[in-house]
C-alpha positions as CSV (number, residue, x, y, z in Angstrom):
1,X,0.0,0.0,0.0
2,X,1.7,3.3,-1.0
3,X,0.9,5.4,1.4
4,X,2.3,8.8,3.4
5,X,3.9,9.0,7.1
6,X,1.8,11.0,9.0
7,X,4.3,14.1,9.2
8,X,6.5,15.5,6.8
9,X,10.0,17.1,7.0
10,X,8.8,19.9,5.0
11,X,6.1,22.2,6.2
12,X,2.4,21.3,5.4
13,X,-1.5,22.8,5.3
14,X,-4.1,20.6,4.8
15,X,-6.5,22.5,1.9
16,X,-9.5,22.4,4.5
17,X,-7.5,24.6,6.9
18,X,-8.0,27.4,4.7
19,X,-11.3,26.5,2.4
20,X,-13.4,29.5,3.0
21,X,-11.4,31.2,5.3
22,X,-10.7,34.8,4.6
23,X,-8.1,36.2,2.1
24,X,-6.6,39.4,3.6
25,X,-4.9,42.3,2.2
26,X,-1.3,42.7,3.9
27,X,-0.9,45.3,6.5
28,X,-4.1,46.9,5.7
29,X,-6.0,43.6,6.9
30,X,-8.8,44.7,4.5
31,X,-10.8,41.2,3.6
32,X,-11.2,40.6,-0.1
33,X,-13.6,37.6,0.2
34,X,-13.3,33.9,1.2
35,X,-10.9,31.6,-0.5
36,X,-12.8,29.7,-2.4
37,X,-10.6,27.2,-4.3
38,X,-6.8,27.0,-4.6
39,X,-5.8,26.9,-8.4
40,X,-2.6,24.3,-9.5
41,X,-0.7,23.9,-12.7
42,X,-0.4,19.9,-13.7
43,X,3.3,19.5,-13.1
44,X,6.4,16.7,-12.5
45,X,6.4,15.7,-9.8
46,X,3.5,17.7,-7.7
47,X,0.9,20.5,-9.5
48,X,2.2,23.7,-8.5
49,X,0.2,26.0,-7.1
50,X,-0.6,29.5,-9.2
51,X,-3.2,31.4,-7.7
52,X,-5.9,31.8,-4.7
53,X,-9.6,31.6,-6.1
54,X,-12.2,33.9,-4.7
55,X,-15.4,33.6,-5.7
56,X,-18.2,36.5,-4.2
57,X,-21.3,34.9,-5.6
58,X,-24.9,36.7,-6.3
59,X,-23.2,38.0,-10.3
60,X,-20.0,39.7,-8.5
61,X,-17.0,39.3,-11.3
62,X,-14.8,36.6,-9.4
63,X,-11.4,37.3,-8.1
64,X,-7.5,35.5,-9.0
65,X,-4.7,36.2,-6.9
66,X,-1.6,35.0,-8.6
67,X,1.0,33.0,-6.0
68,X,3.4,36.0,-6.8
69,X,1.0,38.1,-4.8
70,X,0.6,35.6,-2.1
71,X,2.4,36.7,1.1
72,X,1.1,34.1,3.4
73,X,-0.6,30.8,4.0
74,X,-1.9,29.4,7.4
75,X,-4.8,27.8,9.0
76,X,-7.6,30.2,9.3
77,X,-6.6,32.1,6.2
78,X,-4.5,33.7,3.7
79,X,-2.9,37.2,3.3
80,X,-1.5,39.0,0.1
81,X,-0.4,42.0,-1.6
82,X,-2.5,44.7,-2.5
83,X,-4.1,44.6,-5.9
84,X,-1.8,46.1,-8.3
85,X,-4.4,48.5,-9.3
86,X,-7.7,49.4,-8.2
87,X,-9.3,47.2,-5.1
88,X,-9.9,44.2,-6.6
89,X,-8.0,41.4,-8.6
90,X,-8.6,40.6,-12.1
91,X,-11.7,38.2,-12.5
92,X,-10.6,33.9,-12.7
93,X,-10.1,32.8,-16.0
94,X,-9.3,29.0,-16.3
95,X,-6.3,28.1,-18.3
96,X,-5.5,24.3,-19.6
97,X,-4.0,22.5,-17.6
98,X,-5.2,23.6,-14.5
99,X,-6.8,22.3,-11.8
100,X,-8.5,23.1,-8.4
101,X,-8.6,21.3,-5.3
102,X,-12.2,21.5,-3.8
103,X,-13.8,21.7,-7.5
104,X,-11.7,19.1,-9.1
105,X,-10.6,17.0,-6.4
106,X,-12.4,17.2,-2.5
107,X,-15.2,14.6,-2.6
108,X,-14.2,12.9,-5.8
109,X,-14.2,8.8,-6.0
110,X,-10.6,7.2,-7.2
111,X,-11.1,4.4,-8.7
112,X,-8.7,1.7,-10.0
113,X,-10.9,-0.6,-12.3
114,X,-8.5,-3.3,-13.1
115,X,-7.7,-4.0,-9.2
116,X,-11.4,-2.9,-8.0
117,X,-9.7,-0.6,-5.7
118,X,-12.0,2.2,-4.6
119,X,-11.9,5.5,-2.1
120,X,-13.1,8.7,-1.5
121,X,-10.8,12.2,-1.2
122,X,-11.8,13.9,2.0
123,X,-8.8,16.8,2.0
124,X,-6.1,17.5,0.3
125,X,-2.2,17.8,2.2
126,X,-0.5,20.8,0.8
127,X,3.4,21.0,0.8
128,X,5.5,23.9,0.8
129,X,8.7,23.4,-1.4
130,X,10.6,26.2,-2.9
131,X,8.3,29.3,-1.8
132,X,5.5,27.8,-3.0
133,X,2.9,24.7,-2.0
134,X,2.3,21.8,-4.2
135,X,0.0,19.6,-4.0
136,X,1.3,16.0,-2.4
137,X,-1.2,14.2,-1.4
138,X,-4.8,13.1,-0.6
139,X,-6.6,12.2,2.7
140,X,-9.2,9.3,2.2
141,X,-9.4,8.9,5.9
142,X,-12.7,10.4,8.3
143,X,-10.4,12.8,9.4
144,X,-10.5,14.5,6.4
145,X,-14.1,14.3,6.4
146,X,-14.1,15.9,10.1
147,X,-11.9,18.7,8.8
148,X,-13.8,19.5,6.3
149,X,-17.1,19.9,8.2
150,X,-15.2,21.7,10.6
151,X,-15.1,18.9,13.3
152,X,-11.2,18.9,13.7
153,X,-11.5,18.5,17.8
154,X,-12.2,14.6,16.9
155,X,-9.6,14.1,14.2
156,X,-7.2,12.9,17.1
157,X,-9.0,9.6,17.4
158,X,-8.0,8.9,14.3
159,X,-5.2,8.5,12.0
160,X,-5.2,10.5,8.7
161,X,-5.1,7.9,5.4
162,X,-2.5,9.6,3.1
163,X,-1.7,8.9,-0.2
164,X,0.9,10.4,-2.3
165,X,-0.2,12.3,-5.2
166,X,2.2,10.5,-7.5
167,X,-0.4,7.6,-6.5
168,X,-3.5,9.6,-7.3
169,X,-3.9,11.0,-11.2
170,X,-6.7,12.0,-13.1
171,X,-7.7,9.9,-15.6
172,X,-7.3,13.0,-18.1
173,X,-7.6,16.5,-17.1
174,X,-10.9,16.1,-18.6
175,X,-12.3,13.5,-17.1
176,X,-11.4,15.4,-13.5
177,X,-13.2,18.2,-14.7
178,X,-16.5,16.6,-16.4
179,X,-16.5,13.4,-14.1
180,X,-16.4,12.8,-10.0
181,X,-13.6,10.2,-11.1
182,X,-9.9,9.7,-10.7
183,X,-7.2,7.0,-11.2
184,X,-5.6,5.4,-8.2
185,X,-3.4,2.9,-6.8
186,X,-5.3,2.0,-3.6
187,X,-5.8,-1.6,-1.2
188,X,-8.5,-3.6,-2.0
189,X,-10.0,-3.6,1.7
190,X,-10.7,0.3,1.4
191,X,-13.4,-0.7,-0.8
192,X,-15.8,-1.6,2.1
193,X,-15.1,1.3,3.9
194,X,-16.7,3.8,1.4
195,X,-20.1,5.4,1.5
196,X,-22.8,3.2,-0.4
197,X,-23.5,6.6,-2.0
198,X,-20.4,6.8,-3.5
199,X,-20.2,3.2,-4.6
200,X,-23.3,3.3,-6.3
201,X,-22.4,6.8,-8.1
202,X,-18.9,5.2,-9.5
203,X,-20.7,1.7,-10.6
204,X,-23.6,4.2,-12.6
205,X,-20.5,5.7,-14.3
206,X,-19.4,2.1,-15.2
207,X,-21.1,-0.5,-17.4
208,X,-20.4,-3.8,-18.7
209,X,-17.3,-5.8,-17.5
210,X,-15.7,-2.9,-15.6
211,X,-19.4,-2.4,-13.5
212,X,-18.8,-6.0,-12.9
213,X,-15.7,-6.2,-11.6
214,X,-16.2,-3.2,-9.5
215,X,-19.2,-5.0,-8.2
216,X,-18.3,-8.3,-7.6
217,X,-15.3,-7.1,-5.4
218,X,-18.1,-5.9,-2.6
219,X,-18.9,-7.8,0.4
220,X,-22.6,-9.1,0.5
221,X,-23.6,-6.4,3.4
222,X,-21.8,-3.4,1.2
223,X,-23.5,-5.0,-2.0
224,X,-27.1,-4.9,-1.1
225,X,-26.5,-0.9,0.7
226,X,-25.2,0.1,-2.8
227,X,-27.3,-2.0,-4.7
228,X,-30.5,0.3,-3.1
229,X,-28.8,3.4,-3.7
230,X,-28.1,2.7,-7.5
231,X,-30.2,4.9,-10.1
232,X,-32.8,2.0,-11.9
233,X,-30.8,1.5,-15.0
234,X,-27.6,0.5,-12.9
235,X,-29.7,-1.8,-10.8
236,X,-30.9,-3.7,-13.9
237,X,-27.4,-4.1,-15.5
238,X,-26.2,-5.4,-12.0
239,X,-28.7,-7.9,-11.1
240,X,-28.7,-9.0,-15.0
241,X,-25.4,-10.2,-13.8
242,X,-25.8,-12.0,-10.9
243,X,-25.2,-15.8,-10.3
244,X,-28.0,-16.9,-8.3
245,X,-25.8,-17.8,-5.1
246,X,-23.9,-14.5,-5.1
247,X,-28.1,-12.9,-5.8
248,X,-29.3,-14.7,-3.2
249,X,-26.8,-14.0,-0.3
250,X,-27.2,-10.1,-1.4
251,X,-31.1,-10.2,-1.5
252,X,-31.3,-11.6,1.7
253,X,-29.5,-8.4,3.6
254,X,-32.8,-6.0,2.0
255,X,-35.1,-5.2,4.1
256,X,-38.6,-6.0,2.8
257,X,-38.8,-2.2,1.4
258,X,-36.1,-2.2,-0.3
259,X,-36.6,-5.6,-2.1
260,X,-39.4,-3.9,-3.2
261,X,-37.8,-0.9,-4.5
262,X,-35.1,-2.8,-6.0
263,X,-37.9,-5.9,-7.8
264,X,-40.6,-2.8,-9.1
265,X,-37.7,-1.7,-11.4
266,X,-37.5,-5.0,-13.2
267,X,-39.1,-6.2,-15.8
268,X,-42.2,-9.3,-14.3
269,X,-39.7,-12.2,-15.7
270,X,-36.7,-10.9,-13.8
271,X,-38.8,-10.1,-10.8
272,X,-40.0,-13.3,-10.5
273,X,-36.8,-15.4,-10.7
274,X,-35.4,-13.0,-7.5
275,X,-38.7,-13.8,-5.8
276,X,-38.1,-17.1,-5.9
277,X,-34.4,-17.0,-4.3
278,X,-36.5,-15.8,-1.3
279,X,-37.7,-18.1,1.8
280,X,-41.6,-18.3,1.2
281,X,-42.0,-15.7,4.3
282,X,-40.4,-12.9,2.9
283,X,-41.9,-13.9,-0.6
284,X,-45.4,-13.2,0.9
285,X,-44.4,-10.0,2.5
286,X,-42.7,-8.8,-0.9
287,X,-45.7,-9.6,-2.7
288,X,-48.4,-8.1,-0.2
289,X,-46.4,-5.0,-0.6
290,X,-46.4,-5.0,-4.3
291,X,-50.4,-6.0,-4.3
292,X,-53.2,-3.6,-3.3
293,X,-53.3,-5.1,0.4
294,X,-53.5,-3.1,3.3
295,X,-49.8,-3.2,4.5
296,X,-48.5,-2.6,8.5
297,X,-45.8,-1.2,9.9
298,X,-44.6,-4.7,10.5
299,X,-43.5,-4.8,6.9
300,X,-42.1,-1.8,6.8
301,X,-39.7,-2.9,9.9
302,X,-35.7,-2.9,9.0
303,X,-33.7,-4.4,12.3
304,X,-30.6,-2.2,11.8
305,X,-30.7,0.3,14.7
306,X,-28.4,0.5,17.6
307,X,-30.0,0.4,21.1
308,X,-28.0,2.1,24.4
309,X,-28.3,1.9,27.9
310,X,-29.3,5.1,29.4
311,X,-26.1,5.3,31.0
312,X,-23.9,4.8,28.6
313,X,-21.7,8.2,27.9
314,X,-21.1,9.8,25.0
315,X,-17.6,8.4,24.8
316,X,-19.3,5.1,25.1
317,X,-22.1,6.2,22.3
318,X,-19.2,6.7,19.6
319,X,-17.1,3.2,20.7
320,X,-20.6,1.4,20.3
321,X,-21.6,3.2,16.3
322,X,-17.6,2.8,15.1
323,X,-18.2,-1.1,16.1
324,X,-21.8,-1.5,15.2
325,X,-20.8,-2.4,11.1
326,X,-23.7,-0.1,10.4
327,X,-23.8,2.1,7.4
328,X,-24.9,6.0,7.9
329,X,-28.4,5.2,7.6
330,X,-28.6,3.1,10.4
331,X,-26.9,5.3,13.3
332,X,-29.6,8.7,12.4
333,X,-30.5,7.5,16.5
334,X,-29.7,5.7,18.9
335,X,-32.6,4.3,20.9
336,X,-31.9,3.9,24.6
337,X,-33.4,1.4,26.6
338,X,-34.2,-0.5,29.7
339,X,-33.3,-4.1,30.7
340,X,-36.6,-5.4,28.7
341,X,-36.2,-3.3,25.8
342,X,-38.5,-1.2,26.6
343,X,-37.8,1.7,24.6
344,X,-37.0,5.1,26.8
345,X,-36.5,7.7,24.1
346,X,-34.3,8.9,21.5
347,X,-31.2,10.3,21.0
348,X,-30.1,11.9,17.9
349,X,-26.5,11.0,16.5
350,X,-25.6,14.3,15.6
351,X,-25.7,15.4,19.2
352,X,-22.8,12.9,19.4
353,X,-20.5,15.3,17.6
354,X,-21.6,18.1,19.9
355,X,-21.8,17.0,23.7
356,X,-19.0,15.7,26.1
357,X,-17.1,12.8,26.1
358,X,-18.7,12.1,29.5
359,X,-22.7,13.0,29.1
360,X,-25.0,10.5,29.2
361,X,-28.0,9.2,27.0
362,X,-30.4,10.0,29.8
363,X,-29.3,13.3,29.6
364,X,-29.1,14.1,26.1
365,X,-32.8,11.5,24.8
366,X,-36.3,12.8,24.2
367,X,-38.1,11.1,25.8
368,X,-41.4,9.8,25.1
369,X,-39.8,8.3,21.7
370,X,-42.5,9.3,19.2
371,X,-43.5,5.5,17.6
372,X,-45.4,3.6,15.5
373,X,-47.0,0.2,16.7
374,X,-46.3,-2.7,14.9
375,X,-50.0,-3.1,13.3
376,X,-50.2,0.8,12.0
377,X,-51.1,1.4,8.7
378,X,-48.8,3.3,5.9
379,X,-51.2,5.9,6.5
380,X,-50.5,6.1,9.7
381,X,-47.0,6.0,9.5
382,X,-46.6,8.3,7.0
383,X,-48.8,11.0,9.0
384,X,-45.9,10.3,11.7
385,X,-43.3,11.3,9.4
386,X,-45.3,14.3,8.2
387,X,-46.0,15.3,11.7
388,X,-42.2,15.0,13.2
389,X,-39.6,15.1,10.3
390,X,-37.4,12.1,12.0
391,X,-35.3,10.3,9.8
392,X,-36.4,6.9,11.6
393,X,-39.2,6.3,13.7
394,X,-38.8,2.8,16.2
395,X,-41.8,0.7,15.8
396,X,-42.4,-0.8,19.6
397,X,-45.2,-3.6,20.4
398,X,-48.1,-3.0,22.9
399,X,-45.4,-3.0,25.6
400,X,-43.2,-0.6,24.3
401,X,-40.7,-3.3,23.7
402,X,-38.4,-1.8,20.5
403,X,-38.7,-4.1,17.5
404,X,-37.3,-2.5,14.9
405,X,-37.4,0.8,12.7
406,X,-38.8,2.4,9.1
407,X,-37.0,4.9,7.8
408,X,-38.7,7.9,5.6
409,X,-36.8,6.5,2.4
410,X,-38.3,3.2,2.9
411,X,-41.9,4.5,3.2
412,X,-41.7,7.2,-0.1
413,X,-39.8,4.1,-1.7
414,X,-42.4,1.7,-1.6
415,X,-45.2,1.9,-4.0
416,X,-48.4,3.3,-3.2
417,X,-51.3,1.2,-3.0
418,X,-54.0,1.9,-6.0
């Protein structure tokens, strides 16, 4: 794995230190806008950066600042010379062969078809060399991702995932401009690690053999989350694919919803051979769901949520969703409850990023959890949704015992009875 130490001799800035931080005119400190992108020149051995990007927004003319006029680079912003004349610089005008860092770059999937290597570029390490900064590498790792949403306080759990640019090359400068995707030379067991979302946008970008290979490298778990999140036409091509082991073992990680998302965009022949891979339970609760029956919230139900003790501590919270094997959608809440399951309230995730290491779920819950009961109607369910906004609402029997969730994707998925 080629891959960078996690310090340099040389004096670095990671892109997201200064993304949208203010651009300041030397001694004056006069602000001339947010720094919007940072501009590089495709170069051997690093691109070469030529210029700060500031773009103002609501139809003001844009602003370049060539490196030339760049006096300084830090975390929390950048100051420069004085415009050369007047109070402004001249408006950005792309040039070939150049390249930006958050346009071209942050967010982008790298993707090595032949070894079904896949990641994600969270930030991008800066390196000054010679007066200037160059671009060395990317950081695939959630530290990035924490930078970059300006969560850096938790980036010391973790250790940054770098990867040397000479590793990391557009496919053309074209395709980094027109496409979210690069070339890479990455491990193979990053590929469970990224977002479904992302998965599912790089195999819609591929077809045929290469959509294939990229596919077939996923475990079953990763395979059915990206599978759901695939645009129609993608999920045709993939499932037109499928041996009937590999189908089956993938099919039997969807929750009832999303089997019937993923079976309404087939044609009836291909519909029905999937059916059939299915035990004869979850055959009948496919089906109901794609009749005109009345359907519950029983069949709505997915059983990926995390529960909590109401002791537990937020420390504890984050220990227990990093362990859990659970993609994004299943951690919106954690649902804490008593020995019996007995559901106590609920505790959104995000408040995780935002309290104590040492608060408790007690603390930090609302409590009554809204719910549905198992035997509530879509209808009824939906009106829930309408009513509250949560992203997941628990479904609890008639003594409150927690059996499992819907989430508001599953519910607008699902088709609508006639």
């Amino acid at each position: 794995m080629n891959r960078l130490p996690a310090s340099q001799n040389q004096p670095t800035l990671y892109f997201s230190r200064i993304l949208r931080k203010p651009v300041r005119v030397k001694g004056t400190g006069r602000k001339l806008g947010p720094a919007s992108d940072m501009v590089f020149a495709l170069a051997e051995p690093f691109p070469r950066a030529v210029g700060i990007f500031i773009d103002h927004g609501w139809g003001v003319p844009s602003e370049f600042v060539p490196w030339a006029s760049v006096v300084e680079v830090r975390d929390g912003g950048i100051t420069v010379e004085a415009p050369a004349s007047g109070d402004r610089y001249p408006p950005f005008q792309d040039q070939p062969g150049w390249i930006l860092a958050d346009k071209h770059l942050m967010g982008r999937t790298i993707l090595d078809i032949d070894d079904r290597k896949v990641e994600v570029v969270n930030d991008v390490l800066l390196q000054a060399t010679d007066g200037a900064y160059h671009l060395a590498a990317v950081d695939a790792s959630f530290n990035g991702f924490l930078r970059k949403w300006g969560l850096s306080r938790l980036t010391t759990l973790m250790r940054d995932d770098l990867i040397p640019w000479k590793w990391v090359q557009p496919l053309s400068l074209e395709d980094a401009i027109a496409s979210d995707r690069l070339q890479l030379s990455v491990a193979k067991d990053q590929l469970q690690d990224l977002p479904k979302e992302d998965l599912a946008d790089a195999l819609e970008e591929l077809s045929g053999t290469e959509q294939e290979a990229l596919f077939s490298a996923l475990e079953p778990t990763k395979a059915a989350e990206t599978l759901t999140e695939a645009e129609p036409r993608a999920q045709r091509q993939i499932i037109a694919s499928l041996r009937q082991e590999r189908a089956q073992n993938i099919l039997a990680r969807l929750s009832t919803p999303q089997l019937v998302d993923l079976l309404g965009v087939l044609p009836h022949e291909d519909a029905e051979e999937m059916l059939v891979l299915l035990p004869e339970d979850r055959q009948r609760r496919v089906r109901a769901l794609l009749s005109d029956r009345e359907v519950t919230a029983r069949d709505f139900m997915s059983a990926d949520y995390l529960t909590i003790s109401p002791d537990a501590t937020v420390g504890e919270a984050r220990t227990r969703i990093r362990s859990s094997g659970l993609s994004y959608s299943g951690i919106s809440y954690l649902y804490p409850v008593g020995p019996d399951r007995k559901l106590l309230g609920a505790v959104d995730a995000r408040q995780l990023l935002i309290s104590g290491e040492e608060a408790r779920m007690e603390e930090l819950m609302a409590s009554p959890a809204v719910a549905a009961e198992a035997e509530d109607t879509r209808e009824d369910i939906e009106a829930l949704f309408g009513k509250y906004h949560f992203r997941m609402i628990p479904v609890v029997d008639p003594e409150d015992r927690i059996l499992g969730v819907i989430r508001f994707n599953d519910i607008m998925r699902a088709p609508a009875r006639s």
